[in-house]
N, C-alpha and C positions, 0 to 999 in steps of 0.2 A: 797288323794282326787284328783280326775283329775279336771280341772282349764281349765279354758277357757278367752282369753284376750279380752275383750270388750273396747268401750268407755269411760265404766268407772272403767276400771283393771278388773283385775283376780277376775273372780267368779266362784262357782263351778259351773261343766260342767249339772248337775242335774236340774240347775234352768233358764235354757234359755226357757225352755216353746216352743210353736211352733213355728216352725224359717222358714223364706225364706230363703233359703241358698246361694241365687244367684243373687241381685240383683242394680240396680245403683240407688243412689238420684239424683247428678251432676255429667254429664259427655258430651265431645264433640267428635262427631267423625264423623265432617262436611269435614274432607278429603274424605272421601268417597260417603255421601249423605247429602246436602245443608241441609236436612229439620232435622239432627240427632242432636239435640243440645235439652240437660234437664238442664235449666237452671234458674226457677221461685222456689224459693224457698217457698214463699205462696201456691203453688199449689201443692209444693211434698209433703208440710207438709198434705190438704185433702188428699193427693191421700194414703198416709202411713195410715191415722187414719181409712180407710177403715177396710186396713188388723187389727188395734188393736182394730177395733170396732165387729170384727168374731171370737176374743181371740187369737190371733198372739201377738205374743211377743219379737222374733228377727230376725234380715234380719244378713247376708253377705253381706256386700256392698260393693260390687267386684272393683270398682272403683282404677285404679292406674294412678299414676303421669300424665306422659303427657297427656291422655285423661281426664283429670281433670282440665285441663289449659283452662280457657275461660269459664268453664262450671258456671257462674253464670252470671244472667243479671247485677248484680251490677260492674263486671269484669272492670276495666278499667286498662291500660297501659300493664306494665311486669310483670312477675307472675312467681313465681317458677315452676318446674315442669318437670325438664331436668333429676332430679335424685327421686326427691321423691314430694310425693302429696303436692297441693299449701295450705297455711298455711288457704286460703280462702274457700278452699275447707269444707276440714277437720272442719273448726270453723260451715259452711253450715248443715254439716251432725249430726255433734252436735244437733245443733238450734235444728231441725227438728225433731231428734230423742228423746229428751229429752221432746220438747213440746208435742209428739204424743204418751209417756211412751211409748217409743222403745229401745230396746237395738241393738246396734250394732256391728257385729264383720267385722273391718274394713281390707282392702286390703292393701299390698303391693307386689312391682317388680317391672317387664319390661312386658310392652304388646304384641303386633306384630306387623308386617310389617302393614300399613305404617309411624305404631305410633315410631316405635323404633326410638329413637333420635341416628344418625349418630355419630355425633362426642361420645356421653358417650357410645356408644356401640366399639366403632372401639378405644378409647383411654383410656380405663381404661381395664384392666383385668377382666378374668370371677371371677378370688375373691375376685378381686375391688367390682365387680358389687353386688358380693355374701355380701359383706362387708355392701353396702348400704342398702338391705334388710333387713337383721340381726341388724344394727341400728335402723332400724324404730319398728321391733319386738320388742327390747330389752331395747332401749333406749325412742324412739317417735321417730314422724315425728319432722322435725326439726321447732324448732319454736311453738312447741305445747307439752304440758304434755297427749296429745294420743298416744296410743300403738296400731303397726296394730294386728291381731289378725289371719292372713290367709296370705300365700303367692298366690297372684294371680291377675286376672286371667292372666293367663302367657297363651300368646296362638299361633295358627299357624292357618293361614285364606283361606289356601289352601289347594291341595293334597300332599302335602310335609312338611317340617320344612325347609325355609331357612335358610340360613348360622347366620343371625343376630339373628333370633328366638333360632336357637340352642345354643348359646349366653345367652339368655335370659333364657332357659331350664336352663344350665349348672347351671349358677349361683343359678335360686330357687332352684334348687338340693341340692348344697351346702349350701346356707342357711337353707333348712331342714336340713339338716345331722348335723347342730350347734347346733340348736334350737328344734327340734324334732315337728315344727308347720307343720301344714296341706298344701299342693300343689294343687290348684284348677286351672285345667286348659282350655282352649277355643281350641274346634276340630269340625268345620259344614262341615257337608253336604259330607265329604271325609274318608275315615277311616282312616286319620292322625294319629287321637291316637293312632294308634299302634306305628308309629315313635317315638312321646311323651312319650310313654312308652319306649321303648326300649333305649331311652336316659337316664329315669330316673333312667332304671334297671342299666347301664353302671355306674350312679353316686353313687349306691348302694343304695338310697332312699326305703325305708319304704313303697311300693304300697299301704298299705291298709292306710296311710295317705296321699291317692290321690285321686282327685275327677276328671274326666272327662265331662267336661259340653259339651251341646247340644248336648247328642250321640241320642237326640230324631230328629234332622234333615236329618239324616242319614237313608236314607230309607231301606237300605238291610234287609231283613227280617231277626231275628236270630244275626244280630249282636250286639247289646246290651247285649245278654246274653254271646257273646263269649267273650268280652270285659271285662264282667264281672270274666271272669274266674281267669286274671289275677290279682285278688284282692282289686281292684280300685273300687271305689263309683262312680255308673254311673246318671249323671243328664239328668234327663226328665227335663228339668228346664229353655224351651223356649218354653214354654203356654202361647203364648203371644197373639191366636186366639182363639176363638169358633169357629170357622170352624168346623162342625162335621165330615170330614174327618180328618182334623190334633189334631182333638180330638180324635177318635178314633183311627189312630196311635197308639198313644202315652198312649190310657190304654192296648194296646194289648200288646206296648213293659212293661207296670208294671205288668202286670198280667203273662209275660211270667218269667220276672225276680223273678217272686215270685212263679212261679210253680217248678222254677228252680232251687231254693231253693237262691235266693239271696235277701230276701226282707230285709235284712239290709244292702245292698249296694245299695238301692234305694235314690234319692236326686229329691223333685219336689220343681220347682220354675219358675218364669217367664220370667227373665232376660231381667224388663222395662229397655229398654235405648233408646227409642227414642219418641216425642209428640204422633206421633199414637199410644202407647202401655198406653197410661194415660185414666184409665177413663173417665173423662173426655172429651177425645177428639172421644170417643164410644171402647176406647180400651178394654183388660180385667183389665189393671190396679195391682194394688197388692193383688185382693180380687178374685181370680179366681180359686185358687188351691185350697182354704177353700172353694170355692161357687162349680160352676157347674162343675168341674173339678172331685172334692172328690164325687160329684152326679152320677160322670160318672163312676167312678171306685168301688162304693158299688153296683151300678146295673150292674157291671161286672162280680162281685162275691167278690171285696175288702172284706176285713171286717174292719168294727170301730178299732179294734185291732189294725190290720194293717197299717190303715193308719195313725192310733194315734205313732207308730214304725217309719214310713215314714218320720213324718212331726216334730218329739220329737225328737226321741232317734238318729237315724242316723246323722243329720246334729251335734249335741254335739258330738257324738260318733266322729265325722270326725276332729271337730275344737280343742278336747282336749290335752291337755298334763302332 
């Protein structure tokens, strides 16, 4: 039976039901923009019962360590979060999933620049580093009987893989190659993923338990399906507008991935992680891909099938073991 590690252990990989595969409860990543802080946990709990109120039933809640530090309004003082998610965090994502009958398949790693913590990246070893993810897998988060259930999002936020990123590659490599658990990783708007790949091929990792998210940012015509070649689940899975241009991007690049003959390496999801992506506050929120999204891609030629494949069987198929 393939097995899948959630928040609440190993279940079979059959009974996740429709999943987001890509998404944050709590997270901060006010180094970069003042207004990026999801941190009301009242208000993530509405914004989730959307998706279980459209028949959603499990997120990836891509969330690791250090951009998990701060991310609750109740946060006060020091907080773990140098090597693995704050114990605050983690108890957050619970709450919320549990009230909203969610299941969750939780993250761990090392993020990117300009999240990578300096001194655990330059003072511990990439199998140090490989060491700490493989605990959270295998053992929990420390301070918590939760097991993460995904190595990710392990990412690189330019047109390259800096030196510390490549760090943070190496290790989830090696921590897959322990564990045999799935690599989801962060590539906008540059065709980095190839670099991403080409590091993981070097650690001998398992590409087709590899997901590459936001290859829908990436404007090049045709590159999602090249991407796809090398065996890796590619994520549409920053539907974070109605914009009917970056709507329709983004059924062009599913419907090509599926002429192409890759409609099980398809991954859709939103990838809320900031106030403007919250219902709420007029974003799409986490009801987008089951709403007008799935609207957009059966008037494209989708079919029910298909996208029941899309939104089912791929994201299990990706997180099993």
């Amino acid at each position: 039976m393939a097995t899948v590690m959630t928040h609440r252990g190993e279940v079979d990989a059959s009974t996740l039901g429709v999943t987001l595969p890509h998404e944050h409860f709590f997270v901060n990543i006010m180094k970069e923009r003042r207004e990026a802080l999801l941190a009301d946990e009242d208000r993530m709990l509405e914004e989730a019962q959307v998706f279980v109120e459209q028949g959603g039933a499990t997120m990836f809640e891509l969330t690791n360590n250090t951009v998990a530090v701060g991310a609750l309004s109740s946060h006060r003082g020091r907080s773990e979060g140098r090597i693995s998610r704050p114990v605050e965090n983690i108890e957050a994502c619970v709450r919320v999933a549990d009230a909203a009958g969610l299941t969750l398949v939780m993250a761990t790693g090392f993020y990117r620049d300009p999240y990578l913590d300096d001194v655990v990246i330059n003072e511990y070893s990439t199998n140090e580093l490989a060491d700490f993810i493989v605990r959270d897998l295998t053992e929990g988060y420390p301070g918590t009987d939760v097991r993460a259930g995904i190595i990710g999002e392990v990412a690189a936020n330019k047109w390259y893989v800096s030196a510390a990123e490549e760090r943070s590659f190496r290790a989830a490599a090696r921590a897959h190659n322990r564990t045999g658990r799935a690599i989801y990783t962060h590539a906008v708007f540059w065709p980095v993923a190839e670099q991403e790949i080409e590091i993981l091929k070097e650690e001998k990792v398992d590409l087709s338990k590899v997901a590459i998210a936001h290859t829908d940012t990436v404007p090049t015509k045709g590159f999602a399906v090249e991407l796809a070649r090398h065996g890796v689940y590619i994520g549409i899975d920053s539907i974070q507008s109605a914009n009917p241009a970056g709507v329709a991007h983004r059924v062009e690049q599913v419907t090509d991935l599926i002429r192409a003959g890759y409609l099980e390496r398809i991954l859709l999801s939103h990838d809320l992680c900031m106030p403007a992506h919250l219902k709420a506050n007029g974003g799409n929120g986490f009801g987008f891909v089951l709403g007008g999204f799935r609207d957009a891609l059966l008037e494209a030629g989708v079919t029910e099938e298909e996208f029941d494949i899309i939104v089912r069987e791929n994201p299990a198929r990706l997180a099993a073991y």
